[in-house]
MARBA-732076 format. One record per residue: residue in three letters; x, y, z of N, C-alpha, C in turn. Coordinates in steps of 0.05 Angstrom, whole numbers, plus 32768, in hexadecimal, padded with zeros to 4 digits. Layout:
<nodes>
ALAXYZXYZXYZ;...
</nodes>
This chain:
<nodes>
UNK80117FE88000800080008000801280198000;UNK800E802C7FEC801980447FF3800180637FE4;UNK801680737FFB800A808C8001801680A07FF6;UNK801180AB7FE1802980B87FD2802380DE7FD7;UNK800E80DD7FE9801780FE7FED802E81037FF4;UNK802F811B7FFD8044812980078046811F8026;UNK80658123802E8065811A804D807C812E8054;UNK807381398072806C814E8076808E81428090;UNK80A08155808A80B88159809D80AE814780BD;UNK809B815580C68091815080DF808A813B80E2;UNK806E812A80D2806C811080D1808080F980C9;UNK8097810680B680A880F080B480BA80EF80D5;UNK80B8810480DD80C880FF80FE80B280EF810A;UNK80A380EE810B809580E5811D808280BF8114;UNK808980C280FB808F80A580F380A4808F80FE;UNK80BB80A980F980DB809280FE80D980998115;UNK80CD80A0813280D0809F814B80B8808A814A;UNK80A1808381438090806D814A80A680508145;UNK80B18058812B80C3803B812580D48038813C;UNK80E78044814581038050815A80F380408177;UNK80DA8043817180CB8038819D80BD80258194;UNK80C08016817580B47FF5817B809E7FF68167;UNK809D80058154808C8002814280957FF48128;UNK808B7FEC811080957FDE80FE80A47FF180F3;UNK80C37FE180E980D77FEF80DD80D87FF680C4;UNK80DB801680C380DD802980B080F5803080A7;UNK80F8803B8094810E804B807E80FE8062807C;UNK81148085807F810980A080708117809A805E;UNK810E80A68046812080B08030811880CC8025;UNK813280D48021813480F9801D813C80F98005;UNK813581097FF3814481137FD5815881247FE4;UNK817381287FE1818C81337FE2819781497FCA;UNK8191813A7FB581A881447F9E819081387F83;UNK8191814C7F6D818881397F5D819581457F37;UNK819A81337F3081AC81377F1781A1812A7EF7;UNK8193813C7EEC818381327ED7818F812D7EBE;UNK817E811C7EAA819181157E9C818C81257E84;UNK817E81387E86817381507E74816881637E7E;UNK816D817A7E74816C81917E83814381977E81;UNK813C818F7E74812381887E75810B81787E89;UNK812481677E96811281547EB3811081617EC3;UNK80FC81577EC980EC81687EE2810481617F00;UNK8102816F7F13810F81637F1D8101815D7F38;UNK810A814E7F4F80FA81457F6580FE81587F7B;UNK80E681667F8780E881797F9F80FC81777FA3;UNK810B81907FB08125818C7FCA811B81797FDF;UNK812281707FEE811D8165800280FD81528003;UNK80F881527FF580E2813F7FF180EA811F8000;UNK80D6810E800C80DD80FF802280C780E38018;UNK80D080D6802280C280BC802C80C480A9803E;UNK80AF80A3804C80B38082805A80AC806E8051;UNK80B8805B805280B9803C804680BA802B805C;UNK80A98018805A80A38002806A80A27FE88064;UNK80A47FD0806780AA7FB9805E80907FAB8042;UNK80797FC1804C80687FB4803180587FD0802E;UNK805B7FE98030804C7FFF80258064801B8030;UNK8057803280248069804A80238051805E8024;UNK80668077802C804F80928033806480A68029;UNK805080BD801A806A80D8800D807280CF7FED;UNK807880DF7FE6808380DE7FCC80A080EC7FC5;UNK80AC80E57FB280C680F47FA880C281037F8F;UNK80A681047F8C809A81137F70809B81007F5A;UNK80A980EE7F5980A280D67F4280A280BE7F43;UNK808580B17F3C807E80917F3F8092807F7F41;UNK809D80877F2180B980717F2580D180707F3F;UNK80DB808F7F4080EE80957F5680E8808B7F76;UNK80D380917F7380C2807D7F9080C280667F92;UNK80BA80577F7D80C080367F7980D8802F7F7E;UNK80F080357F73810880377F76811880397F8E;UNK810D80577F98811780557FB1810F80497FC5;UNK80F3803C7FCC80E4802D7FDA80FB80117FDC;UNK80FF80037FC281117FEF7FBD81307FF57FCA;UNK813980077FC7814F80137FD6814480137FF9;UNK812F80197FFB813080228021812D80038027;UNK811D7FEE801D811C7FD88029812E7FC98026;UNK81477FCB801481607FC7801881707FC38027;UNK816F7FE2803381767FF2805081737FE48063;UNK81517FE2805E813F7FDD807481437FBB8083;UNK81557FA5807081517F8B806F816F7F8E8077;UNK81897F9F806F819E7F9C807681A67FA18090;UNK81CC7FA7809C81CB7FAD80B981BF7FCA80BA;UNK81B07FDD80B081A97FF580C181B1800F80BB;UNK81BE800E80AC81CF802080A481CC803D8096;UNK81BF804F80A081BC8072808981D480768077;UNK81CF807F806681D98089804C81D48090803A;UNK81E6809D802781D780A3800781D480987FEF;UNK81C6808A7FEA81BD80877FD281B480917FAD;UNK81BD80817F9181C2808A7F8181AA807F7F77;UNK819080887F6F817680777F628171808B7F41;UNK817480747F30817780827F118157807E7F08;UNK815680997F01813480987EEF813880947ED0;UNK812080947EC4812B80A57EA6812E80B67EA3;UNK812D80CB7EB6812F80EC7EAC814480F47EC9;UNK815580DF7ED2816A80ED7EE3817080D57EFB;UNK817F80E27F07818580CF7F21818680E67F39;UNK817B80D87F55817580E97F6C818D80D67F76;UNK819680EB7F8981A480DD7F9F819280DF7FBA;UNK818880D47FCA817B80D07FDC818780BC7FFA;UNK817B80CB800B818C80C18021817580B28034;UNK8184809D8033816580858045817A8081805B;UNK8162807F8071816B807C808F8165806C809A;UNK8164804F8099814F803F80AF814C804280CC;UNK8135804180D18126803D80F5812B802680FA;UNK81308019810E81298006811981298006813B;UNK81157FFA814581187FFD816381397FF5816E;UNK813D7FF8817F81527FF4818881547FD1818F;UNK81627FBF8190816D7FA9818C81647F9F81B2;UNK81547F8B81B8814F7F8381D181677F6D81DD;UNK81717F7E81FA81897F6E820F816E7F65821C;UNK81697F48822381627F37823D816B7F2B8244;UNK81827F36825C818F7F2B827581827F1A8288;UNK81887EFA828A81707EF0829B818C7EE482B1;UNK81817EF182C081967EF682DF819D7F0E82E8;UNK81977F1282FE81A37F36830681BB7F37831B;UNK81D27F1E830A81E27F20832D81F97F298322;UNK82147F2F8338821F7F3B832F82347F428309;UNK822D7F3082F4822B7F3282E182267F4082D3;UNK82057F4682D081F07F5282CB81F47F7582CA;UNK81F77F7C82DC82007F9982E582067FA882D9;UNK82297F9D82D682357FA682BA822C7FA782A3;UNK82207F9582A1821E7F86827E82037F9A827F;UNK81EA7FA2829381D27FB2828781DC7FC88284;UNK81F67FDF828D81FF7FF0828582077FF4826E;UNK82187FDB825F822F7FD9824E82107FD5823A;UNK82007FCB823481EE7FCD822481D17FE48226;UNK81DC7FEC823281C58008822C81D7801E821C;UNK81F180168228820080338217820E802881FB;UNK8206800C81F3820A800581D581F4800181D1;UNK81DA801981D481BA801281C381A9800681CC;UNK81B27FF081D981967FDA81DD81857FDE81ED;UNK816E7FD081ED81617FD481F9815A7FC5821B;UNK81637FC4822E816A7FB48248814E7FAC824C;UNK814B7F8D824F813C7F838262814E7F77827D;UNK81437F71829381507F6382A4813D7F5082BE;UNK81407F3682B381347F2282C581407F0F82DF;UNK812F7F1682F3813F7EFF830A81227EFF8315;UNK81247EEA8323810C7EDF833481157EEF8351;UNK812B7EF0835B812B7EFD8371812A7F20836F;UNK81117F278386810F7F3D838B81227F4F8394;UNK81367F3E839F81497F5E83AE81577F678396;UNK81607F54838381697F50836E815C7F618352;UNK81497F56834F81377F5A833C81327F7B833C;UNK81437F89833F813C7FAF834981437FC68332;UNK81317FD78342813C7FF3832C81517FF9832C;UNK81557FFB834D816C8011835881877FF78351;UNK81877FE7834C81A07FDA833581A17FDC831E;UNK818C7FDF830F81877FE382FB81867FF382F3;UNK8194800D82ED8189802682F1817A802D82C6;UNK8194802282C081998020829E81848013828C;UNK8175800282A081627FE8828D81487FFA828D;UNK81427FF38272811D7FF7826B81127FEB827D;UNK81137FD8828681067FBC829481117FB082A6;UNK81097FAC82BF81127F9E82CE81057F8982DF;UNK80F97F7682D880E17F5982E280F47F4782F2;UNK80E37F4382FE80D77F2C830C80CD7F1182FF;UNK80E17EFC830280DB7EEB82E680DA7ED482FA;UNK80C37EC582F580C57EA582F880D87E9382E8;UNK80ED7E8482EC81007E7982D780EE7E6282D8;UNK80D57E5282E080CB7E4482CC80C67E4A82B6;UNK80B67E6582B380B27E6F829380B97E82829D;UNK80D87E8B829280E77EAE829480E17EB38281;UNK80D97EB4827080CF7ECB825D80B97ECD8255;UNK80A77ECC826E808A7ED0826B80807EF4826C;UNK80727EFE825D80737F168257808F7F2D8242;UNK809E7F1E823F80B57F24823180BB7F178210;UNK80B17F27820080B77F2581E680D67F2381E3;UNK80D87F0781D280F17EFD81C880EA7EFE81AE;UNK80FB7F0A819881017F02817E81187F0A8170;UNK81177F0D815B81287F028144813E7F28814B;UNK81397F38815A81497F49816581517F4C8179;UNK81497F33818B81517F3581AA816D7F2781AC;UNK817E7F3181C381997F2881CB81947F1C81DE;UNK819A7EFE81E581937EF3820381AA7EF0820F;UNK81A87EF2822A81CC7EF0823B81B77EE18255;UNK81C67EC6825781BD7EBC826981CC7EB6827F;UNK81DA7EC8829981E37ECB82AB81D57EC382C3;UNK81C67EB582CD81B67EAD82E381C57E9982FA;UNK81BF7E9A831481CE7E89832781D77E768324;UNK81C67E64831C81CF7E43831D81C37E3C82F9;UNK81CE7E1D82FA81DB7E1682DA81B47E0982D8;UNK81A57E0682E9818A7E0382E381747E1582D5;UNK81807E2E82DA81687E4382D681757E4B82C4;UNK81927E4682BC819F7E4C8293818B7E3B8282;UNK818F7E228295817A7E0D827A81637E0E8274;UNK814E7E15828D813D7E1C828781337E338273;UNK81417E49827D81437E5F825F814A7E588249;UNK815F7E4C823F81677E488228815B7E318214;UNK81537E1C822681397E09821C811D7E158219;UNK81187E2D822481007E348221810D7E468202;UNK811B7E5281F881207E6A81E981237E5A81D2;UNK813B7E3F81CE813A7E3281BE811F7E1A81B8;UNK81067E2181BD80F67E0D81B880E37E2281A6;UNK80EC7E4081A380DE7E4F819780E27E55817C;UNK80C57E53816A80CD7E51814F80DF7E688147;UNK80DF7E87815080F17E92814D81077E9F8160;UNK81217E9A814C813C7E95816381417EB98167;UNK81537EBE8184815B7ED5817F81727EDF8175;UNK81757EF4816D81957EF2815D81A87EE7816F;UNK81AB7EE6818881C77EDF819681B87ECF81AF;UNK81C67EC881B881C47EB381D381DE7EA481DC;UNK81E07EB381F581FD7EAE820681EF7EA1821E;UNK82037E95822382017E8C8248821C7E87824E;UNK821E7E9B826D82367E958281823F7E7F8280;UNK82507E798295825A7E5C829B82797E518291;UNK82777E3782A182917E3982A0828F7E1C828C;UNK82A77E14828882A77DFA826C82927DE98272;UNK829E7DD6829182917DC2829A82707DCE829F;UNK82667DE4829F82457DE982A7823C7DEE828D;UNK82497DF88280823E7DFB826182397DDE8252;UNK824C7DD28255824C7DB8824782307DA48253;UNK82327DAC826D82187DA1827E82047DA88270;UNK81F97DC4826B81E67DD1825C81E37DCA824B;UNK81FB7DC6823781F87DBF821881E67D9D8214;UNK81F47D8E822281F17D7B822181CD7D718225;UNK81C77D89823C81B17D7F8242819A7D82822D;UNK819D7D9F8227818F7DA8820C81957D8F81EE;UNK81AF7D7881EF81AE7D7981DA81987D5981DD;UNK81937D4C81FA817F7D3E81F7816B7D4481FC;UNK815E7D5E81FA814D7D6981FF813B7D6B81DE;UNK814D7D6481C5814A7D5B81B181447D7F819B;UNK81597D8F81A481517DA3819E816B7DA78182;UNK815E7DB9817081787DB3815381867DBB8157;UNK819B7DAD814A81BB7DAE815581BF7DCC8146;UNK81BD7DD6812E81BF7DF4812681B97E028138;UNK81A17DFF814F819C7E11815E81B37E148178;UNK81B47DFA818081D27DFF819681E07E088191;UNK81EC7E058172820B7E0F816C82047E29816C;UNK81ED7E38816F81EF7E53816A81F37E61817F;UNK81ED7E4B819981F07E5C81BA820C7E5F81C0;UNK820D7E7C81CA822A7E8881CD82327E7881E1;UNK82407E6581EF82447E57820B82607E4B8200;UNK82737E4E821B82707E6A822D826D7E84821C;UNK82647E94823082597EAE821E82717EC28216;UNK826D7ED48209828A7EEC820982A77EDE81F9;UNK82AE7EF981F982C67EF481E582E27EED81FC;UNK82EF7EE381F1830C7ED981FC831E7EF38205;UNK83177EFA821683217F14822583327F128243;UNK83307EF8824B83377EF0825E83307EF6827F;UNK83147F04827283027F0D8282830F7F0282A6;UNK83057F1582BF83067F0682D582EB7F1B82E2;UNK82EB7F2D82E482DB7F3D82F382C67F4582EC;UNK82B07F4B82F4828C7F4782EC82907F5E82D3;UNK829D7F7282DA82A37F8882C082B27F8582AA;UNK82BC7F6D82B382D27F6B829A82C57F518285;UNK82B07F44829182A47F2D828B828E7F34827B;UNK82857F4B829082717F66827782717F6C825E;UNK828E7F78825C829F7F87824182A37F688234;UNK82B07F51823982B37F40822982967F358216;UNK827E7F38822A82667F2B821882597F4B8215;UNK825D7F65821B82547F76820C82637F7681E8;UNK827F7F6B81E9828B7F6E81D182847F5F81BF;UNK82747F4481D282667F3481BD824C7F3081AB;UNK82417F4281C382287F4D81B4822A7F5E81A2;UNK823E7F788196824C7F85818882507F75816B;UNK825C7F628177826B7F56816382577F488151;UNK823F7F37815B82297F2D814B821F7F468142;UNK82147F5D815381FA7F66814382087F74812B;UNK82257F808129822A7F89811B82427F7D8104;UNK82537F66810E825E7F58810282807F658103;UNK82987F4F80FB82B37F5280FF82B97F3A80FF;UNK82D47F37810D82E77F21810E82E97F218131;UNK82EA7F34814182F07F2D815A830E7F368162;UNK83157F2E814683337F33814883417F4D8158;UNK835D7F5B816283627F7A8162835E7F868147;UNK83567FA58143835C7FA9812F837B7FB08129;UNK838F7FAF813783A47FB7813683B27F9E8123;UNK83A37F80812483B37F76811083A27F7280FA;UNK83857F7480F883787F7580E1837C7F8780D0;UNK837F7FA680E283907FB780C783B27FC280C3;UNK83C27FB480D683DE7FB280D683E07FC680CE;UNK83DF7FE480D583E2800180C8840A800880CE;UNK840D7FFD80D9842F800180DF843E7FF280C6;UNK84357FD580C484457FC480B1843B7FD4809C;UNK84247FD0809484217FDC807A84257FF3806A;UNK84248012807B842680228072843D803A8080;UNK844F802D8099845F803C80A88483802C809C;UNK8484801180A784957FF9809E84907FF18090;UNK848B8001807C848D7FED805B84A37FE0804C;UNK84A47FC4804584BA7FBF803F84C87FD48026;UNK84DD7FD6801E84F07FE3800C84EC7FD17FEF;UNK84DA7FE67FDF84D87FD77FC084EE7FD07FB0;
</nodes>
């Protein structure tokens, strides 16, 4: 379905803030620049705008085709990692450069444990975007005033911990909880769900992970889906302290939603060997 009036500066703000707090994800697109291929084409408003959405659009860029076009360009956007920029869309009578921006709500952290772990890690993910949930069954635990950073902070039964808590195909799960019973319970409940979430870590140490793994794997659940659980969780940092154990699985959530090697970059881009110590031609 599309709406090809005009869309109005204000309503496109107030579109990409409905997308931004959990509404279906949108693309603006702005005419920027436009370069005709005869001095005769009409050319497309300045700043003329649109939103694009996964199956209809609102606004126009002044031409049918250029809209079609760019629509195909925002859901592009809109399907890739996230990314604003400018864009080159060719008509018959010219090419716009247009700049598409995708919305997307912010990416859901549910932390299921609030002990000393947790803490860190709901700080370290509020200030990389996400969105903090945080579950423990214990009340002294289960608090604001620890929590200061989280959207959310429940009270969870770990028979069903994620009752009232939407898991999907954008949520990050970190499963930090007391004992190696209330990991399995979560992670058997998350993996029995038709849809997986992008990441899933759990604490632990070799011998409790392997316990976990194992149990899940007669639990008759697909082996693609285990291999996808981060365990142990975090990157090889040599973590020891609840903050440092933080930063190791905050880097890992980094590293999925947005992708790399893990590696330093100091040897991925060797800037000394290559361009300071260059060998003698």
């Amino acid at each position: 379905m599309t709406d090809s009036g005009p869309l109005g500066a204000a309503e496109a703000v107030r579109l990409a803030r409905e997308a931004l707090e959990g509404a279906e994800p949108m693309a603006s697109v702005t005419v920027v620049e436009w370069r005709p291929r005869a001095t005769a084409a009409e050319a497309p408003a300045a700043g003329a705008r649109m939103a694009v959405w996964a199956e209809r659009s609102r606004g126009t860029l002044g031409d049918a085709g250029l809209d079609a076009r760019a629509a195909d360009v925002a859901r592009e956007a809109l399907a890739g990692p996230g990314r604003a920029g400018s864009h080159e869309v060719e008509t018959e009578s010219g090419i716009a450069v247009v700049y598409v921006e995708p919305h997307h709500p912010p990416p859901e952290l549910v932390i299921v444990g609030a002990g000393h772990i947790a803490r860190p890690l709901c700080a370290a993910g509020a200030m990389l975007g996400f969105r903090v949930t945080v579950l423990d069954d214990r009340p002294d635990f289960a608090t604001r005033e620890r929590f200061p950073e989280a959207a959310e902070v429940r009270r969870a039964d770990f028979g069903d911990p994620f009752h009232g808590v939407p898991i999907g195909r954008q949520t990050y799960l970190v499963l930090v909880t007391r004992g190696h019973k209330y990991d399995f319970e979560a992670l058997i409940d998350v993996l029995r769900r038709p849809e997986q979430p992008a990441y899933i870590g759990m604490v632990g140490s070799r011998r409790r992970t392997r316990a976990a793994l194992e149990q899940v794997v007669r639990e008759g659940i697909d082996p693609a889906r285990i291999e996808a659980v981060r365990a142990p969780i975090g990157l090889d940092l040599h973590a020891e302290t609840p903050g440092e154990i933080a930063v190791a699985i905050a880097a890992e959530l980094v590293l999925v939603r947005r992708g790399g090697t893990g590696r330093p970059l100091r040897e991925t881009e060797r800037v000394y060997e290559r361009w300071i110590r260059r060998p003698a031609e």
